[in-house]
C-alpha positions in Angstrom: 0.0 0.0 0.0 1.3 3.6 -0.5 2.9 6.0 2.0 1.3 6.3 5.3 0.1 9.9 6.1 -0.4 10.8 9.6 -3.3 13.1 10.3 -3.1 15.1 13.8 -5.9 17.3 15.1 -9.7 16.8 15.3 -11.8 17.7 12.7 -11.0 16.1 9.0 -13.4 16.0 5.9 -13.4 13.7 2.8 -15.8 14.4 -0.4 -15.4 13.6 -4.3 -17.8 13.5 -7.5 -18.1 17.3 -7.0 -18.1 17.5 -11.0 -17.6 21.0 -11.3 -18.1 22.9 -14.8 -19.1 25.9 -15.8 -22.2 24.3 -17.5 -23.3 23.6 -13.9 -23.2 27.3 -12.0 -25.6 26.1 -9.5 -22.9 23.1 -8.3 -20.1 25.2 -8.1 -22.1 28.2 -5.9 -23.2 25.5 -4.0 -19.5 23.3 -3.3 -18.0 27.2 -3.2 -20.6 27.5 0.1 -19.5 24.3 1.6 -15.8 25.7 0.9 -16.4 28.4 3.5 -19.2 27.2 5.9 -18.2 23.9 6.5 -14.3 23.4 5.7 -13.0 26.3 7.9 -11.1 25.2 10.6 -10.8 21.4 9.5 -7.6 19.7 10.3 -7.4 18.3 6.4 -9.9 18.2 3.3 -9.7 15.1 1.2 -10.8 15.5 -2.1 -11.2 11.9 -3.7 -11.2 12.8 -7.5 -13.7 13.7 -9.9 -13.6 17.3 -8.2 -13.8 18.3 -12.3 -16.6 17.0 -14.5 -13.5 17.0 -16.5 -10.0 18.3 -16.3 -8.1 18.5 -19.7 -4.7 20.7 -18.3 -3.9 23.8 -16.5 -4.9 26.2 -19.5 -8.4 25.4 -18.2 -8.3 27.5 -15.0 -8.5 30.2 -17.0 -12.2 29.5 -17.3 -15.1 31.5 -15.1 -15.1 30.1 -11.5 -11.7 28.0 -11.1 -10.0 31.0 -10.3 -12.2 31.6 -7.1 -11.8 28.0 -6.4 -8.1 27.8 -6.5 -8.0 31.0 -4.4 -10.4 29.2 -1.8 -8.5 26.3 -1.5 -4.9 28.1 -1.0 -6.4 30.1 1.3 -8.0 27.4 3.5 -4.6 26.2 3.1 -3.1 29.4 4.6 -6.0 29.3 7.1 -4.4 25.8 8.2 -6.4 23.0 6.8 -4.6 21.2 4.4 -6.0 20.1 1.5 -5.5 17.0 -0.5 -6.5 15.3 -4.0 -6.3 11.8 -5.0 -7.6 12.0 -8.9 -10.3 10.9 -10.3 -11.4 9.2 -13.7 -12.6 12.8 -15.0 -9.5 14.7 -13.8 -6.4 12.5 -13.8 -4.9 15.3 -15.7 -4.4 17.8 -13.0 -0.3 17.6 -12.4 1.5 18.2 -8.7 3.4 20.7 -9.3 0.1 22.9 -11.0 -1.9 21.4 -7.6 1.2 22.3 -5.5 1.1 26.2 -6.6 -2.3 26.1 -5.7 -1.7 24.6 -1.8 -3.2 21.4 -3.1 -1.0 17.9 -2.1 -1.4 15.3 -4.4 -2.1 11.9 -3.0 -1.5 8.5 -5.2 -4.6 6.3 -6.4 -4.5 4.6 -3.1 -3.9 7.2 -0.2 -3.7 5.9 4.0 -3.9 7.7 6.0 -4.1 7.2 9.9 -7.3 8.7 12.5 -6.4 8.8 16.1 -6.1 4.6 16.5 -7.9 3.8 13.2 -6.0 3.0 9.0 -8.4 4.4 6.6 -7.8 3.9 2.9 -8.5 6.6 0.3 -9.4 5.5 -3.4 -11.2 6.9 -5.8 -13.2 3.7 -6.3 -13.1 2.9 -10.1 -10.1 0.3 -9.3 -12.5 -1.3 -6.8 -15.5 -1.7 -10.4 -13.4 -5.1 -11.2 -15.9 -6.6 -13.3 -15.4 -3.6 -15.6 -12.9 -5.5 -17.2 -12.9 -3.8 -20.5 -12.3 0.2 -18.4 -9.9 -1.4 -16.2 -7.7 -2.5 -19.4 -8.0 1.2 -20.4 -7.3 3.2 -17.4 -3.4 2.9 -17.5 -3.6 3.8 -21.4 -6.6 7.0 -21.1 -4.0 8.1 -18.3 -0.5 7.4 -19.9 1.9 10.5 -20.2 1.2 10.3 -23.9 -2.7 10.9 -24.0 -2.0 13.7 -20.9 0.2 14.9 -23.3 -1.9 15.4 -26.4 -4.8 17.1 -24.2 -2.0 20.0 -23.0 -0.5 20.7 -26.3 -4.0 21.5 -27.7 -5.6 25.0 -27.8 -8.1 24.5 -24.9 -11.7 25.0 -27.3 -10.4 21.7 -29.0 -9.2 20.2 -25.6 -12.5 20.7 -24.2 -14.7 19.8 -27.0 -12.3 16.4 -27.4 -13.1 15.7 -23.8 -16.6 16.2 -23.9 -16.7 13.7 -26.6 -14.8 11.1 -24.5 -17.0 12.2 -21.6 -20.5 11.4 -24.3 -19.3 8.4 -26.0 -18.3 6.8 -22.0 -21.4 7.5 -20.9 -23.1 5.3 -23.4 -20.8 3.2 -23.1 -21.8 2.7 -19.4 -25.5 2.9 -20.6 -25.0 -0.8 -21.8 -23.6 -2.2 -18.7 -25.2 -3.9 -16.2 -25.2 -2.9 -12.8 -23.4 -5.8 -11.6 -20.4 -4.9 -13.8 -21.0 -1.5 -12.7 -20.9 -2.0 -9.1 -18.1 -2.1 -6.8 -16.9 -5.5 -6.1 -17.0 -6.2 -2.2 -14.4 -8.9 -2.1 -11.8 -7.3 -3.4 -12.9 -4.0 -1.2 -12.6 -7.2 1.9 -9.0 -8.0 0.5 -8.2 -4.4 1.1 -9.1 -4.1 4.6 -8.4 -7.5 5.3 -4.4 -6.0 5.2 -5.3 -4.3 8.5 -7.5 -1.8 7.5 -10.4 0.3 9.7 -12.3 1.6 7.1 -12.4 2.8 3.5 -13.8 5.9 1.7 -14.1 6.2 -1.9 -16.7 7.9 -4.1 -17.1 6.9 -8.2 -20.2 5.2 -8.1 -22.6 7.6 -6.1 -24.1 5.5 -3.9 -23.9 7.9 -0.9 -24.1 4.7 1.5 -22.3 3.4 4.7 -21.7 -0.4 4.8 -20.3 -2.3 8.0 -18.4 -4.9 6.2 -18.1 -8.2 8.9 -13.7 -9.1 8.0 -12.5 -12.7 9.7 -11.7 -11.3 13.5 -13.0 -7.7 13.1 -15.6 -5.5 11.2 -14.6 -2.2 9.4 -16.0 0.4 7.8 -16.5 1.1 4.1 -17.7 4.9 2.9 -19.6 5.6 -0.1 -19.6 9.1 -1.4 -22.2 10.5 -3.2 -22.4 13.0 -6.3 -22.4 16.6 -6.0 -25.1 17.5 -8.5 -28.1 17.1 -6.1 -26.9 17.0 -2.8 -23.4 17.5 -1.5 -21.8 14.6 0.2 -18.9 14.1 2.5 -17.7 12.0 5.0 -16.5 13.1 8.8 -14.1 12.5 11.2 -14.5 14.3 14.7 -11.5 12.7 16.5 -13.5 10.0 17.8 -15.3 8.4 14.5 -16.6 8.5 10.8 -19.6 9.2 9.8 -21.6 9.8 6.3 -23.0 13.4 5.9 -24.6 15.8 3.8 -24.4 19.0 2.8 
């Protein structure tokens, strides 16, 4: 498992699926509230990918809105909460060293992290869809340097308008899978606790559920996050426990 990142302090937030465009004002006045009512004063925000309905390189900040949102998240970062991104399937694109201008840390696809006595793994949660067979052969290749690549190099209309098409063409593409292909598969989520794991939060597929998963000595705790386009979602830690919330 990846590096082991120690969390001190109380208060610690986790949310994904966010989706933010400029198609969508109405999500990204409403994640830009939960920015400064909610987040202030947190020990950490985890942001578990998709934060971008889709992120094609750094040329797209110059759009209307990310350059309020990058200033909100350096400044919660000044403030003292730390802020954190594990990518997502829509915004894999979004480098470290753009994200580390910004205050943001990036985290690798599988972050843990430790709360008070508890390990908690942090995934995006389209490595845990395993009967997706055909995405999972094309994750490493949508994500290889060379595609990344060939999105930055473009002028950002064409960028965008190519990644809307990807976006279009993957969505009716998951129109003809079942949901059992769809779904998260739960024993290989019980592999990944079973290597001495409390819980683990992930978002991708929306669910917005808690599950108590029973392990071979011990039980642990698996967070789904929900979408951001209806209600927000996140996940809390108050220096005693987790628990599923909305915003």
């Amino acid at each position: 498992m990846p590096e082991d990142h120690q969390i001190r302090g109380e208060r610690v937030l986790f949310t994904s699926d966010v989706h933010l465009t400029p198609a969508e004002p109405d999500t990204f006045a409403h994640f830009m509230k939960f920015l400064r009512e909610e987040v202030p004063g947190a020990r950490a925000l985890y942001i578990l990918g998709d934060l971008f309905d889709f992120w094609v390189g750094r040329q797209q900040a110059a759009l209307p809105g990310y350059d309020l949102l990058f200033e909100r998240l350096r400044k919660l970062g000044e403030r003292g909460t730390e802020v954190c991104f594990l990518s997502g399937n829509r915004d894999f694109a979004l480098d470290a060293e753009f994200a580390a201008g910004h205050g943001i840390r990036m985290l690798p696809d599988v972050a843990d992290i430790r709360l008070g006595g508890r390990r908690v793994l942090l995934t995006h949660g389209d490595l845990l869809c395993t009967r997706d067979v055909r995405y999972q052969r094309m994750r490493p290749i949508i994500r290889s340097r060379l595609v990344r690549g060939i999105f930055t190099r473009l002028p950002l209309r064409l960028s965008l308008t190519l990644a809307a098409g990807v976006r279009n063409a993957s969505g009716a593409e998951i129109g003809r899978k079942s949901a059992y292909v769809l779904d998260p598969d739960f024993e290989e989520i019980k592999a990944w606790l079973d290597r001495g794991f409390d819980a683990l939060i992930f978002g991708h597929v929306h669910t917005g559920e808690h599950h108590r998963l029973e392990l071979e000595e011990r039980t642990a705790d698996v967070f789904v996050l929900s979408s951001w386009e209806k209600t927000g979602s996140f996940v809390e830690w108050n220096g005693e426990e987790l628990a599923l919330a909305t915003f």
